[in-house]
FIRO-305953 format. One record per residue (C-alpha): x, y, z. Coordinates in nm, 4 decimals, padded with zeros to 6 digits. Last residue first. Layout:
# residues N
<site X="X" Y="Y" Z="Z"/>
...
This chain:
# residues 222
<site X="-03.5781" Y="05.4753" Z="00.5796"/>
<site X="-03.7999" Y="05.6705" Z="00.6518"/>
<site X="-03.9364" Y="05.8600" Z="00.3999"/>
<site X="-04.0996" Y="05.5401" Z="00.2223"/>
<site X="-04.3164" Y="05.5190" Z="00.5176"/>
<site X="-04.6649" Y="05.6425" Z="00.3788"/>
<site X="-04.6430" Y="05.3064" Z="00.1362"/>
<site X="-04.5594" Y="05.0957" Z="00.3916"/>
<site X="-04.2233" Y="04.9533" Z="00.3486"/>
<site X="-04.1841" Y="04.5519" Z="00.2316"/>
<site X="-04.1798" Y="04.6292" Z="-00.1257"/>
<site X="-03.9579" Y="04.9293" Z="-00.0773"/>
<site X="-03.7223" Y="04.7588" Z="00.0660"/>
<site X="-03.6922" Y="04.4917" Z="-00.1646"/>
<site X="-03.6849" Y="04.7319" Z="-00.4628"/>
<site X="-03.3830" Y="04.9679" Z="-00.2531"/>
<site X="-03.1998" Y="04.6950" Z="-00.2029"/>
<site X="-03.1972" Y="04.5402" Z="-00.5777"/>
<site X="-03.1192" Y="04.9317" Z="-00.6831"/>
<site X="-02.8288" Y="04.9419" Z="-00.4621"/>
<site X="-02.7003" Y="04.6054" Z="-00.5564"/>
<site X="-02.7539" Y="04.7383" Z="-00.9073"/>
<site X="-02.5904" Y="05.0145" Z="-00.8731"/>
<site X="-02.2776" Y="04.9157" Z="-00.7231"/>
<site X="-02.2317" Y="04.6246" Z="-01.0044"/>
<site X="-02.2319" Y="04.8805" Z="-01.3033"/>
<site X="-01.9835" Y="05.0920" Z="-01.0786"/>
<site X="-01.7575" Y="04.7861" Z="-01.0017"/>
<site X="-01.7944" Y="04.6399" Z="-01.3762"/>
<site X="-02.0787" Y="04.4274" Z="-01.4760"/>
<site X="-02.3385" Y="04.6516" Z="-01.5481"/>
<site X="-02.1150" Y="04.7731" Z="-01.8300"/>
<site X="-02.0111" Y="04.4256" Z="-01.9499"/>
<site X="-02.1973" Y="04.4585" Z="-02.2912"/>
<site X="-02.5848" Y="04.4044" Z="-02.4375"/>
<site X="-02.5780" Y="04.0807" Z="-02.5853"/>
<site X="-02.2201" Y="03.9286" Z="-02.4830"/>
<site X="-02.2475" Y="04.0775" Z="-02.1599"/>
<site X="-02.6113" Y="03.9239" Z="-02.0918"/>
<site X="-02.4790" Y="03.5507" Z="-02.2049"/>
<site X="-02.1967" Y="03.5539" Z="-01.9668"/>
<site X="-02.3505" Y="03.7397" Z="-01.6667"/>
<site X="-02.6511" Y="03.4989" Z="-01.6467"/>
<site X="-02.5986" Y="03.2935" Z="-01.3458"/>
<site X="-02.4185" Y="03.5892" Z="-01.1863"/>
<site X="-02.6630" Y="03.8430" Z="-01.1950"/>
<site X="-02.9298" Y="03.6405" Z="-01.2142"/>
<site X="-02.8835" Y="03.4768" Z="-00.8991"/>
<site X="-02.8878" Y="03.8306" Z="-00.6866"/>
<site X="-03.1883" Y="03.9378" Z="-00.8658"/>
<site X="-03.3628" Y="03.5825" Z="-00.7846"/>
<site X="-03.2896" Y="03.5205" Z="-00.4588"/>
<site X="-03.3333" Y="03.8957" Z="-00.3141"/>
<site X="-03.7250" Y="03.8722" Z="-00.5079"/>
<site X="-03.7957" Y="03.5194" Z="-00.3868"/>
<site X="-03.6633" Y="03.6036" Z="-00.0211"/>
<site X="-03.8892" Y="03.8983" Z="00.0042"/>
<site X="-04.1752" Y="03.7050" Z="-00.1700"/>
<site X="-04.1068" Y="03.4052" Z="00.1163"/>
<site X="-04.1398" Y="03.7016" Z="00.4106"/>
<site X="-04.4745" Y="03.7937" Z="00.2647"/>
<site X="-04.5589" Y="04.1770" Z="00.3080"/>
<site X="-04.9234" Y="04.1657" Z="00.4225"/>
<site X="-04.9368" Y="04.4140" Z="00.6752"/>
<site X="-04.7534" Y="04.6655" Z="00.5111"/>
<site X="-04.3972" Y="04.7407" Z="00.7474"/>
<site X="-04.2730" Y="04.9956" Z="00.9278"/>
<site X="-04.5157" Y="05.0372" Z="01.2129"/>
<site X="-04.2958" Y="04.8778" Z="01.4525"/>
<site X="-04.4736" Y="04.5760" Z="01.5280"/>
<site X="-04.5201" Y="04.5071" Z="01.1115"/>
<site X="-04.0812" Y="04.5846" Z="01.1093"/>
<site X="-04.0726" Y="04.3514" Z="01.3869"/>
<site X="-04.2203" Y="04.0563" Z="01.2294"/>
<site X="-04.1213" Y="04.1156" Z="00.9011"/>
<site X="-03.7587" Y="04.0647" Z="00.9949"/>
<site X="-03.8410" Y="03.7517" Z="01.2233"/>
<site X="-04.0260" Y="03.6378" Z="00.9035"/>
<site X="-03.7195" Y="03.7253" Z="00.6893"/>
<site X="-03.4559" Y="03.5413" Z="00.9327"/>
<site X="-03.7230" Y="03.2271" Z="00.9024"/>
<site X="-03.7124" Y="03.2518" Z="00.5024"/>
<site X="-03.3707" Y="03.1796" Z="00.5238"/>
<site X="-03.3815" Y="02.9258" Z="00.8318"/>
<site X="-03.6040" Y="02.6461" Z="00.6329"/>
<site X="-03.3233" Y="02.6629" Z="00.4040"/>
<site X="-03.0729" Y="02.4433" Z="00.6272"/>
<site X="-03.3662" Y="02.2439" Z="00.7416"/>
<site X="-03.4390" Y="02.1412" Z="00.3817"/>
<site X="-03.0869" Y="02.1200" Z="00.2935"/>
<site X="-03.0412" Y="01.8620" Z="00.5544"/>
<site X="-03.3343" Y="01.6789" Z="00.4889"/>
<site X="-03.1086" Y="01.5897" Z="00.1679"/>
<site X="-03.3294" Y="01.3674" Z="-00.1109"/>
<site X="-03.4892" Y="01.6608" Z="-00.2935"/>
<site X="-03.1684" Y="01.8442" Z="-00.3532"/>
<site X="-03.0646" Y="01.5633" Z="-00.5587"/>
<site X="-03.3965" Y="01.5392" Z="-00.7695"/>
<site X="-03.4289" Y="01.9482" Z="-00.8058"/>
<site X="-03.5384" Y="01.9411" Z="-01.1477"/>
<site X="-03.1449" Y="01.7220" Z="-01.2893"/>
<site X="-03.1067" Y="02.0552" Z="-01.4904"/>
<site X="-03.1899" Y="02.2122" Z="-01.1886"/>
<site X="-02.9329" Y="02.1334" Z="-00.9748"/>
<site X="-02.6937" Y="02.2430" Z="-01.2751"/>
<site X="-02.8399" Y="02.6114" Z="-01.1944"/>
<site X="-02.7770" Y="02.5703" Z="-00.8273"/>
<site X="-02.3662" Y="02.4138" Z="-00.8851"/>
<site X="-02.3643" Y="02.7168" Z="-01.1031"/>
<site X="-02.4523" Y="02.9725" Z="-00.9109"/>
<site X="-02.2457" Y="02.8137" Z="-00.6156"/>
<site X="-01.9470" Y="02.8045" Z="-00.8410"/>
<site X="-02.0375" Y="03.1705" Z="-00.8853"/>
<site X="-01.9374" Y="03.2494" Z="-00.5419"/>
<site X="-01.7974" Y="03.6306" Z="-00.4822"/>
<site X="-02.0777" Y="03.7687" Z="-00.7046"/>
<site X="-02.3847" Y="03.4869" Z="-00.4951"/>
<site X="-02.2041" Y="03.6347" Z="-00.1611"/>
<site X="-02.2439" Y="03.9758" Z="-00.2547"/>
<site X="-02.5904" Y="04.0002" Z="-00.3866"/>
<site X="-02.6992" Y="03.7944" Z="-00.0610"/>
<site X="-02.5222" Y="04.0124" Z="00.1932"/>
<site X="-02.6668" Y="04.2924" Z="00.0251"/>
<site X="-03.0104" Y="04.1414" Z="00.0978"/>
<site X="-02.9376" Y="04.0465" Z="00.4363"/>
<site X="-02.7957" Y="04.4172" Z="00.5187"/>
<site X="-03.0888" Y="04.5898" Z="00.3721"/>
<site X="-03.3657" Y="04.3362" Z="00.5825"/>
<site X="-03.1854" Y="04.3859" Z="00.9034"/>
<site X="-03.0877" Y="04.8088" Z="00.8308"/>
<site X="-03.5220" Y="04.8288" Z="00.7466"/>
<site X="-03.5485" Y="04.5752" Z="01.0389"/>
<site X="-03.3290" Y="04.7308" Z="01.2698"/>
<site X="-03.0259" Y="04.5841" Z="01.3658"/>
<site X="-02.9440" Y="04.3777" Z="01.6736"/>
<site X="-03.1602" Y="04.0775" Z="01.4966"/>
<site X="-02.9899" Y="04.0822" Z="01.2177"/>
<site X="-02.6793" Y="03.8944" Z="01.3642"/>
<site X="-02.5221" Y="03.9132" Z="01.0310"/>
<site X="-02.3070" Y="03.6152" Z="01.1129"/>
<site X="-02.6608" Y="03.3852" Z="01.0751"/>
<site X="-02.6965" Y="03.4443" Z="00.7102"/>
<site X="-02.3084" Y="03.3850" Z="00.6454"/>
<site X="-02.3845" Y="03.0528" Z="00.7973"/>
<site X="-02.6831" Y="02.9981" Z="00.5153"/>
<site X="-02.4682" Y="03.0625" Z="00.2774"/>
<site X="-02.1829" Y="02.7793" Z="00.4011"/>
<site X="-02.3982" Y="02.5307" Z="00.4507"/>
<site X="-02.5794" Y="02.5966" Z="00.0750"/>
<site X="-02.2554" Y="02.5242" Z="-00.1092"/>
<site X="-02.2145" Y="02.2604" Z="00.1995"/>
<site X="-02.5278" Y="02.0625" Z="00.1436"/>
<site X="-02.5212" Y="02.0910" Z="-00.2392"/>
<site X="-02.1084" Y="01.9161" Z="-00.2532"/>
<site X="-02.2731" Y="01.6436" Z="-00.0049"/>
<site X="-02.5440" Y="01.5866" Z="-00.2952"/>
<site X="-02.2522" Y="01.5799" Z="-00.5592"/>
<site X="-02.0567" Y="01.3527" Z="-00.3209"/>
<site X="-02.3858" Y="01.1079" Z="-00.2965"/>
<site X="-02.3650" Y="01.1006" Z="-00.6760"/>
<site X="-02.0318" Y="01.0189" Z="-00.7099"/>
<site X="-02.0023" Y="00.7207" Z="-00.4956"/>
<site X="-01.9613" Y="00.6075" Z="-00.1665"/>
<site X="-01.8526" Y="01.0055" Z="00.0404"/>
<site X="-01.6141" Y="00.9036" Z="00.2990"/>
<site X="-01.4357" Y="00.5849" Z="00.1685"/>
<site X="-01.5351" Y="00.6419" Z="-00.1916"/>
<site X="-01.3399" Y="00.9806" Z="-00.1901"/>
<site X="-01.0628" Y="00.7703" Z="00.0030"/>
<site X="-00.9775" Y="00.5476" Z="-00.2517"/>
<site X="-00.9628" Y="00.8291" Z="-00.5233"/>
<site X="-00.6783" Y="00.9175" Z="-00.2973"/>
<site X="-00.5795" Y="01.2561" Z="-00.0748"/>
<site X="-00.5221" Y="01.5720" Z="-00.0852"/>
<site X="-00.7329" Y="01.7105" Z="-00.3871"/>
<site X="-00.6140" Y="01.7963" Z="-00.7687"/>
<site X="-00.5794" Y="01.4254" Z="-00.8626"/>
<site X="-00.9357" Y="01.2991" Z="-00.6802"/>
<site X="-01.1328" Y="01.5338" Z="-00.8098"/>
<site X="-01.0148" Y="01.4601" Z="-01.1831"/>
<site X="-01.0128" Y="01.0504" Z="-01.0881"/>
<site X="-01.4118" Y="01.0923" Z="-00.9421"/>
<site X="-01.5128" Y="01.2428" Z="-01.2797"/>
<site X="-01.7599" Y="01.4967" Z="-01.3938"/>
<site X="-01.9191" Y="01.5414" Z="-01.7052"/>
<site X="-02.2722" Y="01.3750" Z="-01.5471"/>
<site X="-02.2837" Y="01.5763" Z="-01.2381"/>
<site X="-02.1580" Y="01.8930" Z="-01.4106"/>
<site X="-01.8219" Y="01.9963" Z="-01.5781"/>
<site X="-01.7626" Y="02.2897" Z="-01.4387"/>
<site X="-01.9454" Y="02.3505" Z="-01.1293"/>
<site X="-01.9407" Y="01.9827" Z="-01.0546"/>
<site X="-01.5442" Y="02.0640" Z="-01.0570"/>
<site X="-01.5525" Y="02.3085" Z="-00.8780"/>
<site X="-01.7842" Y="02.1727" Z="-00.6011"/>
<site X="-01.5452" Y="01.8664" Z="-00.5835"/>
<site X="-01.2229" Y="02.0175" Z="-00.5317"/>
<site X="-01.4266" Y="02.1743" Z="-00.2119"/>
<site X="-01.5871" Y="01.8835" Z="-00.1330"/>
<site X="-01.2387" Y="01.6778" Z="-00.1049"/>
<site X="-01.0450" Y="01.9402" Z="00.0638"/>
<site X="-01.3115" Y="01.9381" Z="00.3222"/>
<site X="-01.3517" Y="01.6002" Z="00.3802"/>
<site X="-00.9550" Y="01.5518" Z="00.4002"/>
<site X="-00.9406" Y="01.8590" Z="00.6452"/>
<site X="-01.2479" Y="01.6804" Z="00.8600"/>
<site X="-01.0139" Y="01.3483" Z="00.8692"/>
<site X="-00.7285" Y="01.5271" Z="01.0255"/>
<site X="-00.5015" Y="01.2986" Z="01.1529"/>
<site X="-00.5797" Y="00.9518" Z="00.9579"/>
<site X="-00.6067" Y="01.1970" Z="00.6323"/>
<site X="-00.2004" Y="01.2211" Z="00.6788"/>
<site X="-00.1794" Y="01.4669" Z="00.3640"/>
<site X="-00.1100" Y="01.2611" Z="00.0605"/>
<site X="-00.4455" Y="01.0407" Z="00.2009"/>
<site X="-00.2249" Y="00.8787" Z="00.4293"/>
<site X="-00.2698" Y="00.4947" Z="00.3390"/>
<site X="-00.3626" Y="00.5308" Z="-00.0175"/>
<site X="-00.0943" Y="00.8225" Z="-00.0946"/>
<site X="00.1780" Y="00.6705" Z="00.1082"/>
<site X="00.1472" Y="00.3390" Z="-00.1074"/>
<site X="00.0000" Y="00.0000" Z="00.0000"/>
């Protein structure tokens, strides 16, 4: 048995979470690349730490590493959710800072974008077996309802803003501007795309979701 098989390259008897790490993230970008069906256990295994051996030892085959891959790309959003600590803020600042937080994070992670958009290729089958992404995303539209919640208490809010529209509307500008970024720039130019281009929207995103949630006679007060 070589060093690479019984060490995982990197000792993977010491630090067995590092392995599992190493492994999703060489994983994600390749799934992000190449999809479920283009890619291959070898590829990940040759640009991680460890051994083709051990990919089947933690994760059993390729499909249940794509599924771990979708866990952690949506792990690792939902803990930047929970950093904000919202609830010290406002709930115009709460619901601004969560929504810039999402046009930011989706910029800084298109590999995320695309492991999403390959997701639903395959309509949402792999996604569909993890509880734990269920859970995980039961808490974004939870941080809007607490949002909601206090901005309605307050005043602030119209009585029938819907937490789940919020999230749609965030979601969905924030996604498009990465998911579609290639085939928008070759139409219509990379203006929107550059630092000033990208300001504005983010601005104008906030300002939309805002204002949906705002009563009318509170627009002022922002």
């Amino acid at each position: 048995m070589d060093n690479k098989t019984a060490n995982g390259r990197g000792g993977w008897k010491q630090d067995p979470a590092g392995v599992r790490k190493n492994i999703l993230a060489v994983a994600m970008a390749e799934f992000a690349a190449n999809g479920l069906a283009g890619a291959r256990i070898d590829e990940i295994a040759a640009k991680t730490d460890t051994s083709k051996r051990m990919i089947y030892y933690y994760f059993g085959d390729k499909e249940r590493l794509y599924g771990k891959v979708l866990e952690e790309a949506y792990r690792e959003v939902r803990a930047g959710e929970e950093d904000l600590e919202l609830d010290h803020l406002s709930p115009v600042a709460a619901l601004t800072r969560l929504a810039e937080f999402t046009f930011d994070h989706h910029s800084r992670h298109p590999d995320f974008i695309r492991m999403v958009m390959i997701e639903n290729i395959h309509n949402g089958q792999y996604l569909a077996r993890s509880e734990q992404i269920r859970l995980l995303n039961a808490g974004a539209v939870q941080n809007l309802e607490a949002i909601c919640r206090r901005g309605r208490e307050l005043g602030l809010f119209r009585d029938d803003v819907a937490p789940l529209e919020l999230h749609w509307h965030i979601s969905a500008m924030s996604f498009f501007n990465v998911s579609n970024r290639a085939t928008f720039s070759r139409i219509f130019g990379d203006t929107l795309f550059k630092a000033s281009g990208q300001r504005f929207l983010k601005e104008h995103m906030v300002e939309m979701v805002v204002g949906l949630a705002l009563k009318p006679d509170n627009h002022g007060r922002r």
